[in-house]
C-alpha positions as CSV (number, residue, x, y, z in Angstrom):
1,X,2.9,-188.2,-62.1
2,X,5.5,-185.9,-63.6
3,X,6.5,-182.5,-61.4
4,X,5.2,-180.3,-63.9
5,X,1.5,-182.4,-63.4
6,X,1.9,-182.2,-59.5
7,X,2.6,-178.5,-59.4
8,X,-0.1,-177.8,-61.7
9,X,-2.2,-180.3,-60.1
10,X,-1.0,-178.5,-55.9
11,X,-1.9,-174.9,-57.4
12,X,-5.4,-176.4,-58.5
13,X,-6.3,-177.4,-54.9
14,X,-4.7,-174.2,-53.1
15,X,-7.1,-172.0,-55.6
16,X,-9.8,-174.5,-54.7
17,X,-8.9,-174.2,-51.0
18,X,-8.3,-170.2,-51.3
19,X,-11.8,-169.8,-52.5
20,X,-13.4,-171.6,-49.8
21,X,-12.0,-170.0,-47.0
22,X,-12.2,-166.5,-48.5
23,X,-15.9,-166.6,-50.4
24,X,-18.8,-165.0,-48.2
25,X,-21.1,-167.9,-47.0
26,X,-24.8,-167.7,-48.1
27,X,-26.7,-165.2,-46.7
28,X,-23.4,-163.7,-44.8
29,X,-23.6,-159.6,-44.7
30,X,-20.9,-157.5,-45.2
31,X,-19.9,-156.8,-42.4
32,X,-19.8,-160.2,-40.7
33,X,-17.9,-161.2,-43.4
34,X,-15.1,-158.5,-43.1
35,X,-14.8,-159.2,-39.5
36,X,-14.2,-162.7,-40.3
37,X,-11.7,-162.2,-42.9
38,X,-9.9,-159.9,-40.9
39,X,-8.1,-162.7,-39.9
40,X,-6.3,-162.9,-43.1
41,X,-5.0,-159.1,-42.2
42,X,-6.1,-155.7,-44.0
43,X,-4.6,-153.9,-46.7
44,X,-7.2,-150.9,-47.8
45,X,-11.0,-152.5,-48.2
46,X,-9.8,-155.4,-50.0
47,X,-12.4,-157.7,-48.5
48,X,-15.4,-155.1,-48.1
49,X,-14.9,-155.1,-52.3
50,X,-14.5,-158.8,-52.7
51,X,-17.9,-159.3,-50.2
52,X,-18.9,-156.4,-53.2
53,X,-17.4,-158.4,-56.6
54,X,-19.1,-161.1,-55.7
55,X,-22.4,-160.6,-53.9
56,X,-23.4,-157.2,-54.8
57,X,-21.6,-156.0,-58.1
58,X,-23.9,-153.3,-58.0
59,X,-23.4,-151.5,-54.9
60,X,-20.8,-148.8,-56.9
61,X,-21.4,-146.4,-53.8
62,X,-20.1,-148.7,-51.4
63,X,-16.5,-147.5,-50.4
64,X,-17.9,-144.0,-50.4
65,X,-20.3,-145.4,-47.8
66,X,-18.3,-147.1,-45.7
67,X,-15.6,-143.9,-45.7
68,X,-17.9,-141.3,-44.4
69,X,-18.3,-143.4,-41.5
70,X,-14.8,-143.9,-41.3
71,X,-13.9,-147.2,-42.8
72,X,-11.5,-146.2,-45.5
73,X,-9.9,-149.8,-45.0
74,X,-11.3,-153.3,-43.6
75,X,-10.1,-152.6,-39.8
76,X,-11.5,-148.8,-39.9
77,X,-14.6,-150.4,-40.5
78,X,-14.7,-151.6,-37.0
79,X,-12.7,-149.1,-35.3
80,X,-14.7,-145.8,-36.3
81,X,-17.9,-147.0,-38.4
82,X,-19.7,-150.8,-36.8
83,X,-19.8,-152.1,-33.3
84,X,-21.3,-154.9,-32.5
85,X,-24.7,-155.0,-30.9
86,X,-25.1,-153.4,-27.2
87,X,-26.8,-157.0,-26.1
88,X,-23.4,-159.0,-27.4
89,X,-20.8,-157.1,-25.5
90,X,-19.2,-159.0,-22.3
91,X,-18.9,-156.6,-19.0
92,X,-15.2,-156.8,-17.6
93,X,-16.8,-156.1,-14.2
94,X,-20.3,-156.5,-12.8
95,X,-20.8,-155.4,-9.1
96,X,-24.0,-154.9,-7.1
97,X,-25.2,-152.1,-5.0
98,X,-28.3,-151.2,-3.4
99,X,-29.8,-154.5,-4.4
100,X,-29.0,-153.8,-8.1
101,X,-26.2,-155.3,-10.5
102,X,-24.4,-152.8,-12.8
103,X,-21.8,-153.6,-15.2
104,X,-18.6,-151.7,-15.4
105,X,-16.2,-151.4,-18.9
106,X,-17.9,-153.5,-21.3
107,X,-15.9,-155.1,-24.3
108,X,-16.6,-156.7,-27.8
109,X,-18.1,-160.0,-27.3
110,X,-14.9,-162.4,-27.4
111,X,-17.2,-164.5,-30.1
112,X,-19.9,-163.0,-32.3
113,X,-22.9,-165.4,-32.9
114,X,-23.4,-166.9,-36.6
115,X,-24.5,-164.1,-39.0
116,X,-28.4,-163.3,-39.2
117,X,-28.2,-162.8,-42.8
118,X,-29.3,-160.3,-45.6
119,X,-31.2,-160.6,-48.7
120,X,-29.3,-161.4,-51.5
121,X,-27.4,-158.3,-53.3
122,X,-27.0,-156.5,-49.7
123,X,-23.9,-154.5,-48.6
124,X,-25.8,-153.8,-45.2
125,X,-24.8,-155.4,-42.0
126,X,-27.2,-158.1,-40.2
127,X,-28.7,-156.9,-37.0
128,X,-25.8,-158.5,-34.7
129,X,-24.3,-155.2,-35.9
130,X,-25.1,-151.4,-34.9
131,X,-23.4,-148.1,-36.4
132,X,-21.2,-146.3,-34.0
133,X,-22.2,-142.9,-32.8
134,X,-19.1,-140.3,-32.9
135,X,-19.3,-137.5,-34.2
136,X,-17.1,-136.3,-37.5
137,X,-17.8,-139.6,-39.3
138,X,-21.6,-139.1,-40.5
């Protein structure tokens, strides 16, 4: 194999490669897809309009969406729009009194469970996820 064939040949299996870590998986929502490919960094909502390009082409009003709830790029998402559920969150500190536990500073789950899907064409979040309530963003 000549270098010109292996270089075309090395590009062919990174695209290949490229797609399948960075397509959504069946039935994955948005928003459990972002959080994965967060991963890979954010610049702007570049994944939230891939999961978009290829899913849901038709979802136009999608970054106008996600921006009045605060997620004017991938990360903001999560930091001002989408928590995960209250049931998924770890406590940091559980103590009992009077007979009764409470739990003290709880904190994103360290591991989200596997997506519980959307119908197909969906920019909407599963139920693992919840919108955050501050006020300003909706």
């Amino acid at each position: 194999m000549d270098t010109e064939s292996l270089v075309t040949e090395t590009e062919r299996e990174l695209r290949i490669l490229a797609t399948a870590l960075t397509d959504p998986h069946d039935g994955e929502c948005l928003l459990c897809y972002v959080h994965r490919m967060l991963e890979y960094g954010c610049t702007g909502l570049r994944w939230a309009v891939r999961y978009r390009d290829l899913r849901a082409p038709r979802a136009t009003a999608m970054e106008a969406r996600l921006g009045r709830r605060g997620g004017y790029c991938d990360c903001e998402i999560f930091l001002n729009g989408y928590e995960p559920a209250h049931e998924l969150w770890t406590p940091s500190r559980e103590y009992v009194e009077d007979g009764v536990t409470y739990a003290d500073d709880l904190e994103w789950p360290e591991q989200l469970p596997a997506c519980r899907g959307v119908r197909a064409g969906s920019t909407q979040g599963c139920t693992l996820w919840v919108r955050q309530r501050r006020d300003g963003w909706w």
